[in-house]
C-alpha positions in Angstrom: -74.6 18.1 -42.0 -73.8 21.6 -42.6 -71.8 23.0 -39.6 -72.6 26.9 -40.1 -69.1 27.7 -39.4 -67.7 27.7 -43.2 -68.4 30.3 -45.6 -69.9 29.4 -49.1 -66.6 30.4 -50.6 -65.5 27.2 -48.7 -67.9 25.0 -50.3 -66.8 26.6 -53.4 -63.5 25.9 -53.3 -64.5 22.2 -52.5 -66.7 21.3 -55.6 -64.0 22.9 -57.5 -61.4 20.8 -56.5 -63.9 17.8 -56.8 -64.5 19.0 -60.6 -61.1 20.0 -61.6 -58.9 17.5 -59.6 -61.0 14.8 -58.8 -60.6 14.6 -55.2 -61.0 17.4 -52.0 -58.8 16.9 -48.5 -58.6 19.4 -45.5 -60.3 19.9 -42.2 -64.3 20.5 -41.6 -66.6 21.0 -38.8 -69.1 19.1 -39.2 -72.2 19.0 -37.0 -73.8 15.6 -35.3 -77.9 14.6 -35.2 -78.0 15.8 -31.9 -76.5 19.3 -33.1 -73.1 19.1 -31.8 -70.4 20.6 -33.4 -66.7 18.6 -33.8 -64.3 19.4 -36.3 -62.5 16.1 -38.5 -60.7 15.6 -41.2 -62.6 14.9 -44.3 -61.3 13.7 -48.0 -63.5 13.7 -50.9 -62.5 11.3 -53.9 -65.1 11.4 -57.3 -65.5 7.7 -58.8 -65.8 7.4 -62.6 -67.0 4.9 -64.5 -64.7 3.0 -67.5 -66.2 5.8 -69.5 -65.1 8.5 -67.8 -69.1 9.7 -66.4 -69.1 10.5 -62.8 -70.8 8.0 -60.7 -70.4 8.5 -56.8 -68.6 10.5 -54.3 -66.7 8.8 -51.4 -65.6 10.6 -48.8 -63.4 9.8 -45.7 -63.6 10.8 -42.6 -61.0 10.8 -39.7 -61.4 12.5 -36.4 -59.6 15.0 -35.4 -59.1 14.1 -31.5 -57.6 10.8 -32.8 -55.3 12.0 -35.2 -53.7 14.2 -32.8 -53.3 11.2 -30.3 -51.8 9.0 -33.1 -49.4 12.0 -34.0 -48.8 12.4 -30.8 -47.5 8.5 -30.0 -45.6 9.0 -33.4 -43.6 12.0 -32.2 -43.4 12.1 -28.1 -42.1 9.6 -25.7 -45.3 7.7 -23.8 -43.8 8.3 -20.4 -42.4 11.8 -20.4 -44.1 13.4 -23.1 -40.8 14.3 -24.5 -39.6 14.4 -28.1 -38.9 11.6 -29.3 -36.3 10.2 -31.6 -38.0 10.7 -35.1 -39.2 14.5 -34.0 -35.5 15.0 -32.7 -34.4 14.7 -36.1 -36.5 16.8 -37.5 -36.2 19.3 -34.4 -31.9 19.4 -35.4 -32.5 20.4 -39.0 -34.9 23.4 -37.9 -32.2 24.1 -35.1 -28.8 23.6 -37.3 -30.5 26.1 -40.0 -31.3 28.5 -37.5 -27.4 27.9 -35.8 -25.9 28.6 -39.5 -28.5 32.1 -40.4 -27.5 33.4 -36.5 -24.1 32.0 -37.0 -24.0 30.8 -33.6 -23.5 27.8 -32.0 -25.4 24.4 -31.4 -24.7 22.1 -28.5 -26.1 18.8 -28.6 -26.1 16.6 -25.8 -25.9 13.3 -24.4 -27.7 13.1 -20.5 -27.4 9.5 -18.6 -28.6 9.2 -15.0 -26.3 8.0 -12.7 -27.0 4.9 -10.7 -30.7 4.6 -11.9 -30.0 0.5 -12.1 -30.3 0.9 -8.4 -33.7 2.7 -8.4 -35.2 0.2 -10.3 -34.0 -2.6 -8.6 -34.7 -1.3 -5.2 -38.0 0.2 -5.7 -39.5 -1.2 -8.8 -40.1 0.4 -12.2 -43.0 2.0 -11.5 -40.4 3.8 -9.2 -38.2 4.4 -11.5 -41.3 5.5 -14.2 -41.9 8.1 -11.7 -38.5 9.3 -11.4 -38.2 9.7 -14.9 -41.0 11.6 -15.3 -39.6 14.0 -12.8 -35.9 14.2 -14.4 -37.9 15.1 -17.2 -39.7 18.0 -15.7 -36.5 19.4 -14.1 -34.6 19.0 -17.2 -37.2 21.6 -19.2 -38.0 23.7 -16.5 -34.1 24.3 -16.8 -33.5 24.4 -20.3 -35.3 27.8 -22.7 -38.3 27.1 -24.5 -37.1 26.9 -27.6 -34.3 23.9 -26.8 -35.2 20.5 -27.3 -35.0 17.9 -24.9 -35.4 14.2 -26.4 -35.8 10.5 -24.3 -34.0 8.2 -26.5 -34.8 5.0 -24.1 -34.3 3.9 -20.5 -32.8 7.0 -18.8 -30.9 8.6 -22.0 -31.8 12.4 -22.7 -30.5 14.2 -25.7 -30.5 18.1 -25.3 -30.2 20.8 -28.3 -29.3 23.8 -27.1 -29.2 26.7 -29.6 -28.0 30.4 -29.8 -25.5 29.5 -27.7 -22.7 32.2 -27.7 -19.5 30.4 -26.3 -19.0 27.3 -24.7 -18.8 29.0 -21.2 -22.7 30.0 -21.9 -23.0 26.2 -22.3 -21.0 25.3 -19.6 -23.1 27.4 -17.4 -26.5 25.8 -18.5 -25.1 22.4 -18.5 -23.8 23.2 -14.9 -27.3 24.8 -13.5 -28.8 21.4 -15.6 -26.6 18.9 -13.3 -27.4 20.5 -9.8 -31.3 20.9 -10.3 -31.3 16.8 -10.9 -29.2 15.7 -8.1 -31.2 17.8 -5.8 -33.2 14.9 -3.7 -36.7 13.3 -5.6 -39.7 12.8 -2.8 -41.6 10.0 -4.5 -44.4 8.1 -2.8 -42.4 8.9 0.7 -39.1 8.0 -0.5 -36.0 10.0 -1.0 -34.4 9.4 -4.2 -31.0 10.6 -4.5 -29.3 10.5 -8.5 -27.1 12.6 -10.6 -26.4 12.6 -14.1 -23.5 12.6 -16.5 -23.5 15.1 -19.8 -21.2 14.8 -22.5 -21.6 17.9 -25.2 -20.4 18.8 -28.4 -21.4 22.2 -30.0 -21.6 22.4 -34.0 -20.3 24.4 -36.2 -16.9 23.9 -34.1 -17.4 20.1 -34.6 -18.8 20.3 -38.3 -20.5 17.2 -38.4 -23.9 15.5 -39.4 -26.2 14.6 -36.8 -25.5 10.9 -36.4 -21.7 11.9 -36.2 -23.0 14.6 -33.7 -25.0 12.4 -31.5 -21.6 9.9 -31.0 -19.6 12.4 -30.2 -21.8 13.8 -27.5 -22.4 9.7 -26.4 -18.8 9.4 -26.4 -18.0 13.2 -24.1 -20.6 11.5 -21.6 -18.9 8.6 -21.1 -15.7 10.5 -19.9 -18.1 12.2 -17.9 -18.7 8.7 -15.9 -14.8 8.0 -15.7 -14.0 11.4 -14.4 -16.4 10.8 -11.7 -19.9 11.2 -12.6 -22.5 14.1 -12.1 -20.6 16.4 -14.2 -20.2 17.1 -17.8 -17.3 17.1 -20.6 -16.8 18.6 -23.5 -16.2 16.4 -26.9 -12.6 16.8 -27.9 -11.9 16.7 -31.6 -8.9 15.5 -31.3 -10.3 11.8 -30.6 -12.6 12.0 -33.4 
């Protein structure tokens, strides 16, 4: 039922694609029996016979509402509403193009919570669901608005950090990152006292592909436990 809200032009454009192309796909208000309006996504395919004449029209519809909750479970962790690891990748070519045209540096990096094993195991994982929802908060109320901050799974965070000018910059973030999440958690009455450990490497000074990237930042965080945990190091190229 017609909406009101597109133009004729709109319609136009429609049958013309249905004449010339066969088939029509893009988004529509459309308008229900009781007068409300919702918008969906609509595809219009013509059917032909063996000899070519045109016989029917079918056409498709998807709501809108749902498709942005499928997208949504495709690209964001369940939990934290963080990016997940598909959108991550995609998230590090938009910020590695960006590093190269600014020609400044990218850090990515690799965040494990300290003793979370405990939490779990104490508490329960509902617990430790809660604690990671607040980690997660902390973590992007820390970082700018245009980093990334991913959940890969369990209590793994990868970070990309761009426009980042020297590693000292980074060092500083990474520094005021640490010592907003070992600040105490007040969950349900209890006290929950963690850290985490960060290990970093910044491209284009480590020139490598994101996988490569990713390990080397996995492999800085792990010297981060064995010098002590809650602290960060810096990947060095020289193990590579």
């Amino acid at each position: 039922m017609n909406s009101g809200k597109h133009s004729p032009d709109y319609y136009e454009q429609m049958w013309g694609s249905l004449i010339e192309q066969g088939f029509w796909s893009g988004e529509i208000w459309n308008r229900k029996k009781d007068g409300q309006l919702y918008p969906q996504i609509l595809t219009i395919s013509s059917i032909r016979s063996d000899k070519g004449i045109l016989t029917n029209y079918v056409a498709v519809t998807q709501n809108m509402e749902e498709q942005k909750k499928l997208e949504a479970m495709a690209h964001y962790d369940e939990l934290t509403k963080l990016t997940n690891r598909t959108l991550l990748a995609d998230r590090f070519i938009q910020a590695l193009a960006h590093s190269r045209r600014k020609k400044s540096l990218l850090a990515v990096c690799f965040l494990d919570l300290d003793k979370f094993k405990p939490v779990n195991d104490s508490y329960g994982h509902e617990m430790g669901d809660k604690l990671l929802i607040k980690v997660a908060e902390r973590i992007k109320a820390v970082i700018r608005e245009e980093d990334t901050v991913s959940r890969q799974s369990g209590d793994e965070f990868v970070l990309l950090l761009g426009d980042i000018e020297s590693p000292v910059q980074c060092e500083q973030m990474l520094a005021r990152l640490l010592e907003s999440i070992s600040h105490p958690y007040n969950i349900d009455k209890q006290y929950i006292h963690i850290s985490a450990s960060v290990g970093v490497t910044m491209y284009p000074i480590d020139n490598s592909n994101f996988e490569t990237l990713m390990k080397h930042a996995d492999h800085a965080m792990y010297q981060a436990k064995l010098a002590g945990k809650n602290c960060y190091s810096l990947f060095n190229l020289d193990d590579a």
